[in-house]
Residue frames relative to the residue before (quaternion, step in Angstrom):
aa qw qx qy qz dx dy dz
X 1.0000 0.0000 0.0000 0.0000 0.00 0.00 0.00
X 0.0105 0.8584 -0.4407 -0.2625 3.55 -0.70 0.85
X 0.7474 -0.3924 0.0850 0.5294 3.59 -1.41 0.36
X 0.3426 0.6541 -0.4580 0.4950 4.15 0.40 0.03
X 0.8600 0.2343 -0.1794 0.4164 3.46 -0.21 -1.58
X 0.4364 0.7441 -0.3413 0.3733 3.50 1.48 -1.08
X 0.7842 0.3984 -0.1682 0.4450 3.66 0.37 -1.94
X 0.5331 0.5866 -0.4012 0.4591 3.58 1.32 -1.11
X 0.8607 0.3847 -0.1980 0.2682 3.50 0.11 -1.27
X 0.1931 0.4654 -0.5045 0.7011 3.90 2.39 -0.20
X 0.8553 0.3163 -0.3390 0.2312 3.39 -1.47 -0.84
X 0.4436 0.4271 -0.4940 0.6138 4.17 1.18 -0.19
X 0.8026 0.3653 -0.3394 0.3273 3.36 0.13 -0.83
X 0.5216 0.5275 -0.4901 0.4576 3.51 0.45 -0.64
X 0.6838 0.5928 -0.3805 0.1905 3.41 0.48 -2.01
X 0.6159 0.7403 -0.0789 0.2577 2.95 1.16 -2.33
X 0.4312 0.6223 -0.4251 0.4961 3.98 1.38 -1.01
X 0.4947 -0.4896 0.6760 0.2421 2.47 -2.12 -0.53
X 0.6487 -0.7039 0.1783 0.2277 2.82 -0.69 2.25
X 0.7017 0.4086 -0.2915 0.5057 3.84 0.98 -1.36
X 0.6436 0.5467 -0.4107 0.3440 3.91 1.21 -0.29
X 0.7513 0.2442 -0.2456 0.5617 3.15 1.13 -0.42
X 0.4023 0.3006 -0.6827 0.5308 3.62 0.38 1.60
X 0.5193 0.4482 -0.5603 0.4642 3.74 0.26 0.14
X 0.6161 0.5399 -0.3795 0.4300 3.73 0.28 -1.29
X 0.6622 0.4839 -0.2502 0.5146 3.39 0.34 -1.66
X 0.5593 0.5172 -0.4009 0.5088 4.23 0.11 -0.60
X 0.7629 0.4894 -0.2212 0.3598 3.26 -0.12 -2.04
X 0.6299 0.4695 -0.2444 0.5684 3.98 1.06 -1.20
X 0.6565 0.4435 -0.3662 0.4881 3.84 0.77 -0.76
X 0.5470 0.6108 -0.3656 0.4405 3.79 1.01 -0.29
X 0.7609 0.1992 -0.1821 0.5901 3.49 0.85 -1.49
X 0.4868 0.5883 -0.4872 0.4238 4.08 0.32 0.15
X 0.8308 0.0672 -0.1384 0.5348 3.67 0.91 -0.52
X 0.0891 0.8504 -0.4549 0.2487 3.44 0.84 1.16
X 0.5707 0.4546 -0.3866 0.5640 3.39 1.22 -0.73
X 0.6873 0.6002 -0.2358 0.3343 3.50 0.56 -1.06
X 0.6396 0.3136 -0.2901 0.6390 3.66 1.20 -0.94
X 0.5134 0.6097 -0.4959 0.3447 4.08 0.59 -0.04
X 0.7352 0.1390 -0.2020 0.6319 3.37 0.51 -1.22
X 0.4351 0.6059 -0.5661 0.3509 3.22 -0.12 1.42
X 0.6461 -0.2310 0.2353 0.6884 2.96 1.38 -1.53
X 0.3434 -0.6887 0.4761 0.4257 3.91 -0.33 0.62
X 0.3490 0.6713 -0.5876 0.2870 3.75 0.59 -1.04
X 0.7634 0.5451 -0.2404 0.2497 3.43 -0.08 -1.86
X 0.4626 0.5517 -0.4888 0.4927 4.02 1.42 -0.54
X 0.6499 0.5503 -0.3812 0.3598 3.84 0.70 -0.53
X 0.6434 0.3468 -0.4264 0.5329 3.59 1.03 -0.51
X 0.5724 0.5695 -0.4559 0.3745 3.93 0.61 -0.23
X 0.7573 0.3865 -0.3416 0.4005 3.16 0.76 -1.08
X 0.3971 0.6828 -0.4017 0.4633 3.86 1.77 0.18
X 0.5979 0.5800 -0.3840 0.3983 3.46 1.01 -1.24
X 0.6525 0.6169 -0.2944 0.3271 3.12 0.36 -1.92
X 0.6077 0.6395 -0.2238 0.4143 3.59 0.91 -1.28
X 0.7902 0.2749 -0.1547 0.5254 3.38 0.43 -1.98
X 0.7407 0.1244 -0.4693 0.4643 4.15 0.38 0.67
X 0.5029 0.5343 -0.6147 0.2895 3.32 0.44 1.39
X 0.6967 0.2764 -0.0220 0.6616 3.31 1.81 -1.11
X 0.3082 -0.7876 0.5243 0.0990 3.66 -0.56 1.66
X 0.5219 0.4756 -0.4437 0.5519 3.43 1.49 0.17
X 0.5422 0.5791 -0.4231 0.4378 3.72 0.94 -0.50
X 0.8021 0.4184 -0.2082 0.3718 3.19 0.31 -1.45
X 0.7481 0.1920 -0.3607 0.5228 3.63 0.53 0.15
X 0.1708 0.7925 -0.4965 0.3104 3.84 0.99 1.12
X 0.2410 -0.7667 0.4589 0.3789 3.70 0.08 0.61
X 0.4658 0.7890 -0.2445 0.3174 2.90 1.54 -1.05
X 0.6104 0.6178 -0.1562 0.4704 3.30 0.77 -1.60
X 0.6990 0.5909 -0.0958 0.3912 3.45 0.77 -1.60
X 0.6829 0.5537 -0.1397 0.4555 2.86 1.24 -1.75
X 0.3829 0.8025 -0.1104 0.4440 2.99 1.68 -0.82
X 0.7134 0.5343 -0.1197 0.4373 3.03 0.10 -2.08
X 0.8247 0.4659 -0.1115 0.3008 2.75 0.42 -2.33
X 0.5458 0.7476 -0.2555 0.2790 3.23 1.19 -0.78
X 0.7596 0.3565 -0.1012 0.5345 3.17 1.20 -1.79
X 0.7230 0.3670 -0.4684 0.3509 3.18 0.69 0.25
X 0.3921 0.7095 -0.2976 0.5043 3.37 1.45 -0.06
X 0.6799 0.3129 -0.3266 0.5773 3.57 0.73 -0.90
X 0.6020 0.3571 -0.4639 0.5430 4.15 0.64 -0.63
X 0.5326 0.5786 -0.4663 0.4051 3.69 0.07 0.36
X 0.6885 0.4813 -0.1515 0.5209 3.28 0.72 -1.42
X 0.8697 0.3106 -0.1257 0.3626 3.39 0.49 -1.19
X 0.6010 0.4101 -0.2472 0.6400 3.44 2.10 0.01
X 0.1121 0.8328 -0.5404 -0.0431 3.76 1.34 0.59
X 0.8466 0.3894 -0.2416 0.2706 3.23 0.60 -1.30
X 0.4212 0.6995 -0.2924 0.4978 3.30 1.92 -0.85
X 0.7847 0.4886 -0.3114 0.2201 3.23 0.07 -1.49
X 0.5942 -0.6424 0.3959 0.2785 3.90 -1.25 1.07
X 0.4648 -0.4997 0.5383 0.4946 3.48 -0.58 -0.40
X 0.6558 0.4463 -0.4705 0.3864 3.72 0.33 -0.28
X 0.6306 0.5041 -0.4835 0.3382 3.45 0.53 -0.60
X 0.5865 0.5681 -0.2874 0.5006 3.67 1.09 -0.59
X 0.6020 0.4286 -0.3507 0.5752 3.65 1.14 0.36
X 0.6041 0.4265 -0.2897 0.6076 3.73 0.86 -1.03
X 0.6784 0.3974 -0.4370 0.4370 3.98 0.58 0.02
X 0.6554 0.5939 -0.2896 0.3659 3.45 0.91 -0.68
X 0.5876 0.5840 -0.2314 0.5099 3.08 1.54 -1.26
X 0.7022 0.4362 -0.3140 0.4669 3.42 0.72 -1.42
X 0.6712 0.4765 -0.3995 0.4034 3.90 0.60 -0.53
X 0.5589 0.6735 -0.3311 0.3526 3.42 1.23 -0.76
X 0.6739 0.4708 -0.2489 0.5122 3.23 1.46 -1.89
X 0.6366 0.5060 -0.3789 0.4418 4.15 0.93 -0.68
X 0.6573 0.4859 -0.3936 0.4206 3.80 0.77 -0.65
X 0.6489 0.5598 -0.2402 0.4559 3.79 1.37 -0.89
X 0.5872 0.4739 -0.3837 0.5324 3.94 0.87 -0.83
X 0.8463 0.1006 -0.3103 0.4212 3.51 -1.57 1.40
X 0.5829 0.3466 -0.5815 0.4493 2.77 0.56 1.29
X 0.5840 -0.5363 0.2636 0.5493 3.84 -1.12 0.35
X 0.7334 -0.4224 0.3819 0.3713 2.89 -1.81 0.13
X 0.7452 0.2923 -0.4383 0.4088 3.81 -0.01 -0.30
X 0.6213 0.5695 -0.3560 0.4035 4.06 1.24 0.11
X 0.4473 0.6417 -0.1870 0.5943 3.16 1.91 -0.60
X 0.6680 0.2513 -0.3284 0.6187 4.00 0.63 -0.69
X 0.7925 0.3735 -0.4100 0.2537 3.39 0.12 -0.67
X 0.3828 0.5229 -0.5365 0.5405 3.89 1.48 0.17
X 0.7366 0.5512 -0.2588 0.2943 3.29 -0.23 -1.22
X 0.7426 0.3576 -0.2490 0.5086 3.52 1.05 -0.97
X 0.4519 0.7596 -0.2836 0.3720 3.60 1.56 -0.19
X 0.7667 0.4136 0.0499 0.4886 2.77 0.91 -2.03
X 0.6704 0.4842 -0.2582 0.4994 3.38 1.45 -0.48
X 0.5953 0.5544 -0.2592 0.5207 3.50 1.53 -0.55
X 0.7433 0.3933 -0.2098 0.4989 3.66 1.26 -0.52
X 0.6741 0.4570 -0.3882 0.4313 3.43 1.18 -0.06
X 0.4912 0.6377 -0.2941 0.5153 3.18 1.62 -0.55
X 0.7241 0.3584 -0.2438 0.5364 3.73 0.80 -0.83
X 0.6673 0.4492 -0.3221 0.4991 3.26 0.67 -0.59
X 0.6839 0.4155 -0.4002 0.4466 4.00 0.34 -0.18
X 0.5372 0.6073 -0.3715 0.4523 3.45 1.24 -0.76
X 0.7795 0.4739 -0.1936 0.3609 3.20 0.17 -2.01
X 0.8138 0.3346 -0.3371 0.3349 3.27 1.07 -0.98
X 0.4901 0.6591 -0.4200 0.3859 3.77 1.51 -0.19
X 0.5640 0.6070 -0.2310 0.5100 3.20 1.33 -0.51
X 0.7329 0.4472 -0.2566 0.4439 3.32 0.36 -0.42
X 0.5073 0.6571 -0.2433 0.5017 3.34 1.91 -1.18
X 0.8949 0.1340 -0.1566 0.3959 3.16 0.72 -1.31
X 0.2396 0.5757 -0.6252 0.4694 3.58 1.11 1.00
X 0.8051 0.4267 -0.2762 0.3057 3.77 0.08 -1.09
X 0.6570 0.5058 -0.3621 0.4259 3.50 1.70 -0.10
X 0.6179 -0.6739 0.1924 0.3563 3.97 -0.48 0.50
X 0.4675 0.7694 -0.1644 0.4030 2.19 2.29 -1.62
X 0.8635 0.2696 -0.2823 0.3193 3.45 0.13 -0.49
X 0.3099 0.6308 -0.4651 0.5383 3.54 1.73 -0.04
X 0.8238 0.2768 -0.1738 0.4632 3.89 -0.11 -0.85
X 0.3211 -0.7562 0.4414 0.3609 3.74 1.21 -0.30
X 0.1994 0.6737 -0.6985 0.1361 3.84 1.10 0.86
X 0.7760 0.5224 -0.3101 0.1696 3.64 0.39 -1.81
X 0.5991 0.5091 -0.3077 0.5359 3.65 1.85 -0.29
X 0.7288 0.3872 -0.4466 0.3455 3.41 0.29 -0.54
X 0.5796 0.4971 -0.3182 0.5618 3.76 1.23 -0.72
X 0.5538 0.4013 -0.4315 0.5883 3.98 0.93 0.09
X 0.7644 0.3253 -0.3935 0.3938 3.77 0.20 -0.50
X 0.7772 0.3244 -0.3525 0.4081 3.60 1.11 -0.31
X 0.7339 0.5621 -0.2940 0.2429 3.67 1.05 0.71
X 0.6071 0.4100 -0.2080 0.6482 2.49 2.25 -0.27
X 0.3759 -0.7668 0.4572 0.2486 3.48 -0.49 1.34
X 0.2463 0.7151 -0.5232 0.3927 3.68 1.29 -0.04
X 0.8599 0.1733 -0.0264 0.4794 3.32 0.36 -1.35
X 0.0005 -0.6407 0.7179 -0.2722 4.05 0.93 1.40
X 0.7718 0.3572 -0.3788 0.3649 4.10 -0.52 -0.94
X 0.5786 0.5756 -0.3971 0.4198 3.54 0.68 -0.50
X 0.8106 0.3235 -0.1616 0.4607 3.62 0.92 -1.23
X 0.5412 0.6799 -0.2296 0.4383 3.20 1.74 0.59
X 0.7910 0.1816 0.0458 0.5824 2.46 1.33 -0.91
X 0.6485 0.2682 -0.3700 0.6088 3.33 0.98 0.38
X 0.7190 0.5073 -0.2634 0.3955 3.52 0.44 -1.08
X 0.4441 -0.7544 0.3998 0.2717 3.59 1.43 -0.47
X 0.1273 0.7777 -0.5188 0.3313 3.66 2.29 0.27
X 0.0550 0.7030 -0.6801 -0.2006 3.50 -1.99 -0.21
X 0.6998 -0.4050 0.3123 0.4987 3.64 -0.99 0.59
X 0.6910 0.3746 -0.4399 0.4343 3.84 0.23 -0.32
X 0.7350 0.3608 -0.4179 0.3935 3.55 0.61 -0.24
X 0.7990 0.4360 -0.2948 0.2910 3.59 1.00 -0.35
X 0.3435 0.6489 -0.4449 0.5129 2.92 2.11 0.81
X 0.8533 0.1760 -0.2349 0.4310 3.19 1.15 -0.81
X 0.2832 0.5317 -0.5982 0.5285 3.39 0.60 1.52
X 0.6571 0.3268 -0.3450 0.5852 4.01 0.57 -0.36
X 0.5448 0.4213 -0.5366 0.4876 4.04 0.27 -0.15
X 0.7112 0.5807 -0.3174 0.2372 3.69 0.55 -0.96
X 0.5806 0.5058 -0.1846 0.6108 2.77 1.43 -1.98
X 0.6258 0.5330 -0.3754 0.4283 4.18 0.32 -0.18
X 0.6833 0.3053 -0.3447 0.5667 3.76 0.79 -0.79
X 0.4492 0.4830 -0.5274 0.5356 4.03 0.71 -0.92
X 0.7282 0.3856 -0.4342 0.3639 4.25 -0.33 -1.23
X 0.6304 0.6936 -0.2292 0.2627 3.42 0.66 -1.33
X 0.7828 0.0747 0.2786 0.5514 3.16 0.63 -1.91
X 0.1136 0.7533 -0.6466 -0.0390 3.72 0.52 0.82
X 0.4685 0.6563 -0.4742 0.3534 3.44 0.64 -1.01
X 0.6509 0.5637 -0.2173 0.4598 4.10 0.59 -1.72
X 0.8353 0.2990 0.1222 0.4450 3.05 0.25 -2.23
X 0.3696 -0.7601 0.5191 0.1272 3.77 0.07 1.42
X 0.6931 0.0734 0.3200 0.6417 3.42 0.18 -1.94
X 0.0197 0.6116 -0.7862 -0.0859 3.08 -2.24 0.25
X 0.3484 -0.6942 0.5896 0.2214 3.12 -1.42 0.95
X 0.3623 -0.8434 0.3426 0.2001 3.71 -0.80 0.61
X 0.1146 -0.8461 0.2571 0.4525 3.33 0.19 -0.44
X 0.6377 -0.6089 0.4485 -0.1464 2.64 -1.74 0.91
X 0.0272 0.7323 -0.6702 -0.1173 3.96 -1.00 0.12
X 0.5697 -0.4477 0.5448 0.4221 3.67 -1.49 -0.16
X 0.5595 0.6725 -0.3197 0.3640 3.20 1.09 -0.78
X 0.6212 0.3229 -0.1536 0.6973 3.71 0.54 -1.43
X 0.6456 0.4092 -0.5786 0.2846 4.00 -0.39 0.41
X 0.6023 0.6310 -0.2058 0.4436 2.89 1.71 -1.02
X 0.6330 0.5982 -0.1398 0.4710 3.25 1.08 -0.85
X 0.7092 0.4983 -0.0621 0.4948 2.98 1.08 -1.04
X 0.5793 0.4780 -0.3369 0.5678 3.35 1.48 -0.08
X 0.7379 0.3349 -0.2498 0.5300 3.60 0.69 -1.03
X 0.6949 0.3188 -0.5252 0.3736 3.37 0.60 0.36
X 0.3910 0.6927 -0.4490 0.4071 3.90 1.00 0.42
X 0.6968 0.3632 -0.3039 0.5388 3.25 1.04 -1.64
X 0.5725 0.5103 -0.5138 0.3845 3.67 0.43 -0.74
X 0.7849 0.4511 -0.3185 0.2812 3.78 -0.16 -0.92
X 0.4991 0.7356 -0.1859 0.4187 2.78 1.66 -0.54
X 0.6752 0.4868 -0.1602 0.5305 3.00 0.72 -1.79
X 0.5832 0.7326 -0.2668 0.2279 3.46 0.85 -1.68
X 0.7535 0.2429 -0.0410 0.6095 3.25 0.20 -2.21
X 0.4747 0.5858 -0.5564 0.3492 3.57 0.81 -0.07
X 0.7402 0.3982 -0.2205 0.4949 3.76 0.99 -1.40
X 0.4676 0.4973 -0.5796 0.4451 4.10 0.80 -0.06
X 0.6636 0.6267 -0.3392 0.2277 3.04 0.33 -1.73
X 0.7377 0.4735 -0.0992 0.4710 3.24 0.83 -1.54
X 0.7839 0.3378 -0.2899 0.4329 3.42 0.58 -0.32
X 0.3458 0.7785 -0.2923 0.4346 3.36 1.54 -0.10
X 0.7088 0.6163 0.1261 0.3192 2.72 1.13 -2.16
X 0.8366 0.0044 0.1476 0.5276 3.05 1.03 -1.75
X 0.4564 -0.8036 0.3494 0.1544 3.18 -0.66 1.51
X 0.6777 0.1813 -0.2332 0.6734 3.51 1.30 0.15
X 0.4904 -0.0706 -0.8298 -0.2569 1.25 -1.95 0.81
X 0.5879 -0.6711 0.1899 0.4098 3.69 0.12 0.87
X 0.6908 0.5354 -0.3984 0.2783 3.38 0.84 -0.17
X 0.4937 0.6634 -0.1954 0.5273 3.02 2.00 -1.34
X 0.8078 0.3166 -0.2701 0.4174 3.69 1.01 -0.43
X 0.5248 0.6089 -0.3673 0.4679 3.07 1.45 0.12
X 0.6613 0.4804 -0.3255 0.4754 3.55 1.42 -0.48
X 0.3228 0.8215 -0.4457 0.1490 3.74 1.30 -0.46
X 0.7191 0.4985 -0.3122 0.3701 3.59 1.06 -1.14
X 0.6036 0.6299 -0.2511 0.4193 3.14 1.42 -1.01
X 0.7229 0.4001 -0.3130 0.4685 3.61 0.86 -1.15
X 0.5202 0.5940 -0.4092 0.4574 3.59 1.50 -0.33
X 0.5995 0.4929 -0.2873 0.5613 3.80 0.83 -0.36
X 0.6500 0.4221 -0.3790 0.5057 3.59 0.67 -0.79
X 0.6128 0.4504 -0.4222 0.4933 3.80 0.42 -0.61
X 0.8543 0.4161 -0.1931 0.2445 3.20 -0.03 -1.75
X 0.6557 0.5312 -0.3021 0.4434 3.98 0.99 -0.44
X 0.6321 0.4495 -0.2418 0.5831 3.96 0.90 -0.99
X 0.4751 0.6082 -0.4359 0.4630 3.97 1.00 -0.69
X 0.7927 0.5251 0.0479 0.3058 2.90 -0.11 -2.14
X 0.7435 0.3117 -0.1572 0.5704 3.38 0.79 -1.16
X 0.6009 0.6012 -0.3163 0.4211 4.00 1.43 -0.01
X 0.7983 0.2651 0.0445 0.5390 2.94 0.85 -2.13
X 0.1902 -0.8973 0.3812 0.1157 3.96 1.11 0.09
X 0.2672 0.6651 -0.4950 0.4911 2.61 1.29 1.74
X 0.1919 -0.8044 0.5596 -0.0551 3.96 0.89 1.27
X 0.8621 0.3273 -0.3821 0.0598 3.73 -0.60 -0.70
X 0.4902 0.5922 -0.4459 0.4584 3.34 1.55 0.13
X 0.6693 0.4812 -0.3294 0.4604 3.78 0.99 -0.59
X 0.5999 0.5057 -0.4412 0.4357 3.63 1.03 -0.64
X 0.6033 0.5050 -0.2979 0.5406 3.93 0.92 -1.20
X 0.7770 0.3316 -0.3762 0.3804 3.96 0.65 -0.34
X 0.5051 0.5997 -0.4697 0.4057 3.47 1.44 -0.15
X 0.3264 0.8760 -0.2020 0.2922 2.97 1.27 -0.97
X 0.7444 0.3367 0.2131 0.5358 3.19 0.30 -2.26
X 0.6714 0.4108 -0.3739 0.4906 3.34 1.00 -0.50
X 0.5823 0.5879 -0.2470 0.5043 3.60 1.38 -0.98
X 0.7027 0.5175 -0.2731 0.4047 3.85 0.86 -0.53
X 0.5691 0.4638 -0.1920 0.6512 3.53 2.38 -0.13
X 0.5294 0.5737 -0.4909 0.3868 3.48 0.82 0.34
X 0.3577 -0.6432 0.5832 0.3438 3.72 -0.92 0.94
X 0.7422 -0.3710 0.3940 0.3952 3.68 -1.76 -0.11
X 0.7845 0.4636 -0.2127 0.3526 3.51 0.33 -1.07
X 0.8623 0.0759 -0.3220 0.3833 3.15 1.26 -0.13
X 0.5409 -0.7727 0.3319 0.0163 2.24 -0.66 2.27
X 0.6129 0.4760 -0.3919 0.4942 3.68 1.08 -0.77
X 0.7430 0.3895 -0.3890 0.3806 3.36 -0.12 -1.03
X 0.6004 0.4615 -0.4858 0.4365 3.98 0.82 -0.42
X 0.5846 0.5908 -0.3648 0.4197 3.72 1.08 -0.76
X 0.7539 0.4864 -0.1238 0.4240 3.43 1.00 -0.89
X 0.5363 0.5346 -0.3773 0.5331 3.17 1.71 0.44
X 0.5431 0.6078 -0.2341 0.5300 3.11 1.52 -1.36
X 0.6168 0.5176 -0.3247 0.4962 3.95 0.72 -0.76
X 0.7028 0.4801 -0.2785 0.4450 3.87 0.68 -1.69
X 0.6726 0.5834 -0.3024 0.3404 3.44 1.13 -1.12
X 0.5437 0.5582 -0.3054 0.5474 3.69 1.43 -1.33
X 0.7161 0.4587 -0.3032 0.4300 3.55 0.31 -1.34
X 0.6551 0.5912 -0.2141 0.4189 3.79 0.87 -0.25
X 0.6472 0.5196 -0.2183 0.5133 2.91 1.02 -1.30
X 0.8839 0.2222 -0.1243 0.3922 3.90 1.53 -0.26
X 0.1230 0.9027 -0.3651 0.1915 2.87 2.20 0.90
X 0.7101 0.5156 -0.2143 0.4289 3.11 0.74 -1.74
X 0.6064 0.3724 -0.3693 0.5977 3.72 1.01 -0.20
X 0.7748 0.5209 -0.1229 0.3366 3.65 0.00 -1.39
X 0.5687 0.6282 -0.2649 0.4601 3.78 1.69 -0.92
X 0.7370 0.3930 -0.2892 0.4677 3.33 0.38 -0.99
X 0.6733 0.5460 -0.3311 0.3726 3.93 0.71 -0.95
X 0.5147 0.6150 -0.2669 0.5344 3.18 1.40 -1.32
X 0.8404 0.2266 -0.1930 0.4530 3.95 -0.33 -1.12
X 0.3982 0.5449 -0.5482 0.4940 3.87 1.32 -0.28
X 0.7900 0.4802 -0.2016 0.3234 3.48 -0.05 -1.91
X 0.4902 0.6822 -0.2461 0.4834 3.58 1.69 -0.70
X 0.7742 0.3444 0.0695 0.5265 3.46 0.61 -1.83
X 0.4467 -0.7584 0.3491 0.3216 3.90 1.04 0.34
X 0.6970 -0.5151 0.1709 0.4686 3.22 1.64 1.59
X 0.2651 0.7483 -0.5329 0.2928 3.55 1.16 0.63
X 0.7274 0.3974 -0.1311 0.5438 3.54 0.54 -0.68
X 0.3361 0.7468 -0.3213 0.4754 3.54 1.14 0.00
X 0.7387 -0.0153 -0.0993 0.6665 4.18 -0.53 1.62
């Protein structure tokens, strides 16, 4: 069998389950794919991984409320005890995870339809409301709050590399800066970063884009008419979630939304459920795979 027929015939199978069991499956992997990530968050959380591991060894595990309850627990308590620390994503990976515990023991076609509910409203409801957040900040109307996001968070070094027209000598020395400002605020008031016209420019159209963007998931997520505008929802969810991800190599909010987007797919169509299952794999190794990909893209500009 070669590798072609191999992936075709995992993916009949995967496909072939039962739809709410394998958005559990798909969860349970999204648990141990970003394990490093919920660790230095909170250790507790190795305890819902080492749950995962369980619920796709044991299909009696994996729809255990118990098990879930489980899940839900330890991240709930790194919630509680990381209030202020804690991202806004983790507060999505809890919702989800409470969603997937409120949905196990019931049958299997009541179980997809919680699941595709709850996954269709958290998805619309994080969009619609991040959107709305950032309509009400100035910063992004003028693109201050992106360009000063693309030059402070090395997450996003390829973005100002490659779009903004940055090189490695200036964003080494934007991190010496941002290092004495860390070092010695008391010394070091302000620092001025550098910068191009280029990446301001950039930085504006990528404000309105995001804007506009999660403005339209949100909304189609949301609302059931007009019907066409919801019928594209998965698609504009891919448009956000691949160029994000594959830019700023910041994968786990997009793996947990592929996730959710997969848990709203009817049976029949089989590609687009296949094509979550594809975004998810491809996610699950951005943060490794992103940078090599656009280095190898960009004639290694983005490359160390």
């Amino acid at each position: 069998m070669n590798a072609p027929s191999a992936v075709s015939a995992v993916a009949d199978d995967l496909l072939a389950q039962p739809h709410g069991r394998t958005t559990l499956r798909l969860t349970a992997l999204f648990l141990l794919a970003t394990t490093r990530i919920f660790f230095a968050w909170h250790p507790i959380s190795l305890l819902a991984a080492v749950m995962a591991v369980l619920m796709l060894l044991s299909p009696r595990v994996l729809v255990s409320r118990w098990a879930w309850a489980v899940v839900v627990a330890a991240v709930g308590y790194g919630l509680v005890a990381r209030w202020p620390a804690s991202e806004n994503n983790r507060f999505l990976d809890f919702y989800w995870l409470l969603a997937c515990c409120l949905a196990v023991g019931f049958p299997d076609d009541e179980a997809e339809s919680l699941l595709a509910r709850h996954g269709r409203l958290l998805i619309g409801l994080t969009f619609a409301l991040a959107a709305t957040q950032k309509a009400l900040r100035g910063e992004y109307w003028d693109g201050a709050f992106m360009h000063g996001l693309i030059l402070w968070d090395e997450r996003f070094r390829s973005v100002a590399m490659t779009l903004g027209g940055l090189d490695a000598k200036d964003l080494l020395a934007n991190t010496q800066l941002k290092n004495a400002l860390t070092a010695m605020p008391s010394a070091v008031e302000s620092v001025t970063l550098i910068t191009s016209d280029r990446l301001r420019a950039v930085a504006l159209v990528l404000g309105y884009f995001v804007l506009t963007l999660e403005a339209a998931v949100g909304l189609s997520f949301l609302l059931p008419r007009p019907r066409w505008f919801a019928r594209y929802r998965h698609y504009l969810l891919f448009l956000f979630v691949l160029p994000t991800y594959l830019l700023a190599q910041v994968s786990h909010f997009g793996i947990v939304l592929a996730v959710m987007g997969f848990a709203q797919c009817p049976a029949e169509r089989r590609r687009l459920r296949l094509a979550y299952v594809l975004v998810f794999v491809f996610l699950c190794f951005a943060d490794f795979t992103g940078p090599l990909l656009v280095g190898s893209f960009f004639g290694g500009r983005v490359a160390g």
